[in-house]
C-alpha positions in Angstrom: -79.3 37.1 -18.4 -77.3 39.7 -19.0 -73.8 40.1 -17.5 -73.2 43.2 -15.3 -70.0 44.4 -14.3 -70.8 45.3 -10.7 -68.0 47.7 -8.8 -66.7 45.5 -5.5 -67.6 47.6 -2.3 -65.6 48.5 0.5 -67.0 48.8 4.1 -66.5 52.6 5.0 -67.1 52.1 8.7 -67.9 49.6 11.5 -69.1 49.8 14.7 -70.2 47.6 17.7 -73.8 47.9 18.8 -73.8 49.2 22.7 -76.8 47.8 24.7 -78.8 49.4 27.9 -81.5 48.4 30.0 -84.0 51.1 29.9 -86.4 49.4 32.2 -86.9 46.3 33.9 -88.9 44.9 30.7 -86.7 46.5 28.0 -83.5 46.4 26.5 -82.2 48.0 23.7 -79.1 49.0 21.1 -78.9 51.5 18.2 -77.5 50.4 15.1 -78.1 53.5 13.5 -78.6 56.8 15.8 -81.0 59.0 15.2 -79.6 62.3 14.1 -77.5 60.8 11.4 -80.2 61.9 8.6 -77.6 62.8 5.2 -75.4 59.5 6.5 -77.9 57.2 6.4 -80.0 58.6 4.0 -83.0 56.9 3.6 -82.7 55.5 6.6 -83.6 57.3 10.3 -82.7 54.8 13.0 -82.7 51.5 13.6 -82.4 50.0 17.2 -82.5 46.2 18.5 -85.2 45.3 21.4 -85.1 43.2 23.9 -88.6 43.3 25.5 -91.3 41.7 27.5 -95.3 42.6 27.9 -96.2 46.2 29.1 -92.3 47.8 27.3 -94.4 50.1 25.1 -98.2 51.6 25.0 -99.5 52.9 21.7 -97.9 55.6 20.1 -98.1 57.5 17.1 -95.9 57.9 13.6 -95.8 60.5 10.8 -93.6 60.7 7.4 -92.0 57.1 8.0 -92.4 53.5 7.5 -91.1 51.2 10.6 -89.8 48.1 9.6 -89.7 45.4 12.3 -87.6 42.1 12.2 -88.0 39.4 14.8 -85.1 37.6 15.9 -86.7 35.3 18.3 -89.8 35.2 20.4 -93.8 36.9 19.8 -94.6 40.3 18.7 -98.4 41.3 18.2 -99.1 44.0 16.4 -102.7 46.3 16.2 -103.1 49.8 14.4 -106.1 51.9 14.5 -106.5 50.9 10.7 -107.3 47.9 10.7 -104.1 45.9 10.7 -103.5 43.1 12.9 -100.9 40.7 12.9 -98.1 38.1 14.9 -94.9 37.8 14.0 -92.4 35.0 14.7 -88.9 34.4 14.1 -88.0 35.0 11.3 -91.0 37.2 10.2 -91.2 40.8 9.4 -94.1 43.9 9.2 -93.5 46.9 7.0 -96.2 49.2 8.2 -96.1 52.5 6.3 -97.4 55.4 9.0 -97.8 57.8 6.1 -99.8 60.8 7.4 -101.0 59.4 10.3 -101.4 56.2 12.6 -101.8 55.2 16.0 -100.0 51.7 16.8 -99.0 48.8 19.4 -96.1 46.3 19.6 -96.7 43.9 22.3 -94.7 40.8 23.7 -97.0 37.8 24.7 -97.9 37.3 28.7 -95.0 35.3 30.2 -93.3 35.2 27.0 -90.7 37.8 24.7 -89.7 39.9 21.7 -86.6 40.1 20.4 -86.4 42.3 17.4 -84.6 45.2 15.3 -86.8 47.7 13.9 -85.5 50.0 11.3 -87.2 53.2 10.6 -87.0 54.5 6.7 -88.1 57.8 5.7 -90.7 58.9 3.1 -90.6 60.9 0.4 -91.8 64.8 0.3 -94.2 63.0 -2.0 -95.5 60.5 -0.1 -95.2 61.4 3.5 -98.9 62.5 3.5 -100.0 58.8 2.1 -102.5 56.6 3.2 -101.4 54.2 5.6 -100.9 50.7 5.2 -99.5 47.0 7.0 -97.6 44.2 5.2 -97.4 41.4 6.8 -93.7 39.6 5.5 -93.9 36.1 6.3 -90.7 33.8 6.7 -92.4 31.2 5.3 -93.8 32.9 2.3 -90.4 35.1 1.8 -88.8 34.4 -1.8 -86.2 32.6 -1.1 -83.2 30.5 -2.5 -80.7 27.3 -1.4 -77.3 27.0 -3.5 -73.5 26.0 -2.4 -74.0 26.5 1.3 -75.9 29.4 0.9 -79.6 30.6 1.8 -80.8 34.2 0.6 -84.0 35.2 1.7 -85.3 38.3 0.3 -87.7 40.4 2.4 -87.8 43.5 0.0 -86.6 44.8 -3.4 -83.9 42.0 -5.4 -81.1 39.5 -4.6 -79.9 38.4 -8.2 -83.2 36.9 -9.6 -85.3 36.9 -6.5 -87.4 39.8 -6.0 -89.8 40.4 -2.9 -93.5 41.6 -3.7 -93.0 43.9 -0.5 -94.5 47.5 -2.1 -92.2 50.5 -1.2 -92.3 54.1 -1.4 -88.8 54.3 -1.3 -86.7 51.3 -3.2 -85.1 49.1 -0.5 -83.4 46.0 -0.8 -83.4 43.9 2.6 -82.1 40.8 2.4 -81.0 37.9 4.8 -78.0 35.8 4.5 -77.2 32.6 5.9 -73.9 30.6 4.7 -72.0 27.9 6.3 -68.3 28.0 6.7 -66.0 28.4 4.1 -69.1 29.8 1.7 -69.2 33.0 0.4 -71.7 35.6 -1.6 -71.9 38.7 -3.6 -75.1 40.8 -2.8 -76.1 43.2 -6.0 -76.8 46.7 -5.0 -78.6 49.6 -7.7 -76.1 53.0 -7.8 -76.9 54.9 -5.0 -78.2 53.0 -2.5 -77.0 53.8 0.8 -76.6 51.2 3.3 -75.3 48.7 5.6 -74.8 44.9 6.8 -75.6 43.7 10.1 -74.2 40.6 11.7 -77.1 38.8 13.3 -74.9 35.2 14.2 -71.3 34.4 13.6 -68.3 36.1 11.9 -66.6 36.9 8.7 -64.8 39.1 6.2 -66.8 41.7 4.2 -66.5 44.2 1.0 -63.4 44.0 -1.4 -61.1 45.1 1.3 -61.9 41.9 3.2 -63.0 43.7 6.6 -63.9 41.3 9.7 -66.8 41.6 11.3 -68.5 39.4 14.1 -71.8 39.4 15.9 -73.5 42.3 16.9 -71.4 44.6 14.5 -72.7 46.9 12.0 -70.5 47.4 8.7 -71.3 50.5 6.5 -70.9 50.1 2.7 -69.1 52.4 1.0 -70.8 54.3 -1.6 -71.4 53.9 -5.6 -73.8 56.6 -6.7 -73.4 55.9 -10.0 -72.7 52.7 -10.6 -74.5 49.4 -10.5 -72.2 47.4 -7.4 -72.1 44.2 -5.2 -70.8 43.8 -1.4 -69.4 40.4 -0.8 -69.5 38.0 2.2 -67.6 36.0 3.3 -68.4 32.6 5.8 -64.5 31.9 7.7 -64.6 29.0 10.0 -68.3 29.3 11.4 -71.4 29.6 10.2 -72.7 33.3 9.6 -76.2 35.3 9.5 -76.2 39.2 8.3 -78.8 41.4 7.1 -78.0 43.7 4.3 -79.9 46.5 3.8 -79.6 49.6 1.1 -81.6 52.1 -0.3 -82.1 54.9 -2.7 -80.8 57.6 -1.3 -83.6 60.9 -1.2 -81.3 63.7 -0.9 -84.3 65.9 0.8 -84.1 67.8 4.4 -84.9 66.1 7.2 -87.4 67.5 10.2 -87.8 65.1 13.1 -89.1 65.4 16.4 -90.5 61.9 18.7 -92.1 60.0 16.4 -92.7 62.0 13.8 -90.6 62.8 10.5 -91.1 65.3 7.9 -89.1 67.9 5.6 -89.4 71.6 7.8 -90.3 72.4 10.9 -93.8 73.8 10.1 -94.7 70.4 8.9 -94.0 68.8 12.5 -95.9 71.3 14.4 -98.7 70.7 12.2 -98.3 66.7 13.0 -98.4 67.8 16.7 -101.3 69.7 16.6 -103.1 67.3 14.1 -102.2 64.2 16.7 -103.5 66.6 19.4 -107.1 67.0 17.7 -107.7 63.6 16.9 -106.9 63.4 13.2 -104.7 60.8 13.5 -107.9 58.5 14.5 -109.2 57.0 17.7 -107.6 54.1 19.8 -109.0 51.2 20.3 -108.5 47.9 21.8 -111.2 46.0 20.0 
C-alpha cells in the first residue's frame, strides 16, 4: 500500500449540543443549525431526537438526502416509493429525497427512538434525481477490530475499509469505538468538510490535542488541498464518536421547511409541485 503523508488536523471549533422538549413526545438538539450553509458545506443540519410514537406525521423532502443514525431504541420507516424498513441500534437509512418524496419516521407503540439525523445536500446536478432508500445495517456494516479499537464504516473509507453506501456527494461517516488509553487516526480526502461527534465518553482530538466529552461536537479544521487525518484519542474511559466529512460543493444554497435547492425560483416551484400532487400520493398500505 502506498504510504501517504497525511497533514494532522486541528479542531477549529467545539461546541456543546443544547437540548429542548418541543412536545411531550419529542426532544431534540442541533449539532449543526440550519442556516450555516458555506460552514458546513455539504452538510445542512443535523439534530439529535428523542422521541416516542405520534412526534412526527409524514412530511415531504426536496434537493437533500437525510441520513438517520439510531442510538438506541425502534425507528420504522415508510416512503411513498416503496421503501420500508426498521432500524435498531446501531443501524442507519440513507434515503435520497431527490426531486420529490413523501416519508414517515415512527417510534414503536409503548416503545422509543433515539437518533441523530443529519441532512446533506445534493448537487445542482442531482437535486432533481430519482429517489431512493438504503438500508445500512450494523450488522452488515464493513467493519474492523485491532489494538482496542473498532471502526465501523457506514459510508465512503476508513483506511482499507470502504462502505458500499452509493452517494451523490462523497461522504465519509464512520463510527469509532476505542477503550482507554487507545488511540486512532481517521484519513480524510482534501476538502472535505466536517466534524466529530462524541456519542459516549471523552478524549483529546486533532494535532492540537483538544478535549472533548459527551454530547460535544468538534469541527475539523480545513485541508482543501491536501490529503489529511484527524486523530483520537481514548484517555481514561472508554470513548464512541462519529466522524463525518464531505466534499465540499461550493454552490448557493436555497432552503425553505423541508426543501433545499440552489435559487429561490427553484423552491417555489417545489411548493407548488408538492401542492399539485407531483410529489406522489400517501399511503399507509
Amino acid at each position: 500500500m502506498e504510504n501517504i503523508n497525511r497533514k494532522k488536523r486541528k479542531v477549529s471549533a467545539l461546541w456543546s449540543v443544547e437540548y429542548h422538549k418541543n412536545t411531550p413526545i419529542h426532544k431534540a438538539g442541533l449539532l449543526l443549525a440550519p442556516g450555516n450553509w458555506e460552514r458546513f458545506d455539504p452538510f445542512l443540519l443535523m439534530a439529535e431526537d428523542h422521541m416516542k410514537q405520534g412526534a412526527f406525521d409524514y412530511h415531504p423532502h426536496r434537493g437533500i438526502e437525510t441520513v438517520s443514525y439510531m442510538i438506541d431504541g425502534e425507528l420504522k420507516h415508510m416512503d411513498n416509493k416503496g421503501g420500508r424498513g426498521v432500524l435498531w441500534k446501531g443501524d442507519v437509512q440513507w434515503m435520497t429525497a431527490g426531486k420529490g418524496i413523501l416519508h414517515h419516521e415512527e417510534a414503536p407503540e409503548n416503545g422509543f427512538a433515539h437518533l441523530l439525523q443529519l441532512w446533506v445536500n445534493l448537487p445542482a446536478e442531482s437535486k432533481m434525481v430519482e429517489p431512493r432508500y438504503q438500508d445500512i445495517l450494523e450488522s452488515k456494516m464493513v467493519k474492523q477490530e485491532a489494538e482496542g479499537v473498532t471502526v465501523k464504516v457506514i459510508s465512503g473509507s476508513s483506511g482499507e475499509l470502504t462502505a458500499e453506501t452509493r452517494n451523490y456527494v462523497p461522504v465519509t461517516m464512520v463510527e469509532i469505538s476505542l477503550k482507554p488509553g487507545s488511540q486512532f487516526s481517521q484519513d480524510l480526502p482534501p476538502d472535505y468538510n466536517g466534524f466529530i461527534f462524541v456519542l459516549e465518553g471523552s478524549g483529546e482530538f486533532g494535532s492540537d490535542l483538544t478535549a472533548g466529552k459527551e454530547k460535544q461536537v468538534l469541527w475539523l479544521s480545513e485541508e482543501p488541498d491536501e490529503e489529511s487525518e484527524i486523530n483520537i484519542h481514548a484517555l481514561n474511559e472508554p470513548l464512541k464518536v462519529l466522524v463525518i466529512a464531505g466534499k465540499r460543493l461550493r454552490e448557493s444554497v436555497a432552503a425553505k421547511g423541508p426543501f433545499v435547492m440552489n435559487t429561490e425560483e427553484e423552491i417555489k416551484q417545489a411548493y407548488k409541485d408538492f401542492r399539485e400532487g407531483k410529489f406522489g400520493a400517501w399511503s399507509e398500505e
